[in-house]
N, C-alpha and C positions, 0 to 999 in steps of 0.2 A: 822333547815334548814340553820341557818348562818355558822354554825361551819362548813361545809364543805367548804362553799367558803372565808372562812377565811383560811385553812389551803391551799386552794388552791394558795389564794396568798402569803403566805408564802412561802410555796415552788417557785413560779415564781421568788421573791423576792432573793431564797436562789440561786436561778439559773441562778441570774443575776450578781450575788455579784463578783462571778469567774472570770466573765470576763473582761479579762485586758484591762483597758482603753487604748487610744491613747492619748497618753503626749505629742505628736512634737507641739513645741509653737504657730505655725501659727492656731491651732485649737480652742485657744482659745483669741487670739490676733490679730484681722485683721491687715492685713498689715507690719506685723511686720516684720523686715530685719536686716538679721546679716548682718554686711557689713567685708569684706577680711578684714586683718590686712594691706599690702601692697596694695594700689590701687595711682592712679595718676590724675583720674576725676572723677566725678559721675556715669559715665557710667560704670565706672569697677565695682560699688557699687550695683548695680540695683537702687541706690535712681533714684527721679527725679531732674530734676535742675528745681531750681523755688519754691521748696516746700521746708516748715522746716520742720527740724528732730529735736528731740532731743535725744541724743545720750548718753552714758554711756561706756567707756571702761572695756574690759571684765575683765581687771588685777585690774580694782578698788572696785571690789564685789568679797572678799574672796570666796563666795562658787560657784561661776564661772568660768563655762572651756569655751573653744571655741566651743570644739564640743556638748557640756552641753546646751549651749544656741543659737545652729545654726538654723536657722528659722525652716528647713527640714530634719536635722537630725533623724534619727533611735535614737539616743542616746540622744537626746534634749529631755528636762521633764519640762514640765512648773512648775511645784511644786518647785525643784531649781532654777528656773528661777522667781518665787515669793517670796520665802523664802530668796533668795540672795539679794534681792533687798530691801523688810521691813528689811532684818537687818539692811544693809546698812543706809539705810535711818534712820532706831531707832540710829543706832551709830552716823552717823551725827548730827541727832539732840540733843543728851545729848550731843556731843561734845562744843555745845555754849553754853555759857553762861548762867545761866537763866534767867539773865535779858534782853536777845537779843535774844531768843527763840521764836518765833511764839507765839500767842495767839488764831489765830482763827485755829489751827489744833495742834493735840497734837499725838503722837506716845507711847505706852508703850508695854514692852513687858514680860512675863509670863511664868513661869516654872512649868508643874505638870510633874509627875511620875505615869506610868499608874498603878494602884493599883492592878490591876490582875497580874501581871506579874514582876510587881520592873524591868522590861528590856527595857521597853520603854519608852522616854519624849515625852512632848508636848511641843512644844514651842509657844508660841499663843502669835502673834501681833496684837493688835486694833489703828486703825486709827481712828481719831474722827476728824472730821471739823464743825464750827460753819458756819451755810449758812444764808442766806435772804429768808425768807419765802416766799416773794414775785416771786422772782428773781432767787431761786437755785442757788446764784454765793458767794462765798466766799468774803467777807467783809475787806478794808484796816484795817491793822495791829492799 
């Protein structure tokens, strides 16, 4: 009696697989906002005045387009818009020093080769931070 509702969800499972996700970044990032290259106040930005942002320019994360990481884009894919950013981030940090490196969060990153096919990598980033058991807050250097 199991084997059929096992193959049942197989199948649901196989008929779900197809369907192409929605990648436009604001789906999986509230709030999030490209702001125009040319603007003159906040208001040409959608930001608000009064609130921080913290901000990233698109030309300083090699695997970044404008239209790649536009809040609403059709073309916007958060996968690049992740993947650009931990490398980023991985590059910055082996940039310093190691003795001027961070201690309570560490960044490394990983190369396989998909073994079925020799045509695809994986490029796997781990982000690790040491926290307060207590507190969940990341600990002075």
């Amino acid at each position: 009696m199991k084997k059929p509702a096992i193959i049942a969800l197989l199948l649901l499972a196989a008929a779900t697989v197809h369907a192409a996700p929605d990648l436009i970044i604001t789906n999986y990032i509230a709030n999030y906002e490209a702001t125009p290259a040319a603007f003159t106040n906040a208001g040409d930005t959608g930001l608000s005045t009064g609130t921080v942002y913290a901000c990233i320019p698109v030309a300083t994360v090699t695997e970044w387009t404008a239209a790649g990481v536009h809040e609403t884009n059709a073309t916007s894919d958060v996968r690049v818009f992740v993947f650009g950013l931990l490398s980023h981030l991985y590059d910055e940090i082996q940039a310093i020093t190691s003795t001027n490196r961070p201690t309570q969060m560490t960044i490394s990153e990983s190369f396989a080769v998909e073994s079925s096919t020799n045509a695809d990598i994986k490029i796997i980033h781990n982000v690790m931070t040491k926290q307060s058991v207590s507190t969940f807050t990341i600990p002075s250097e």
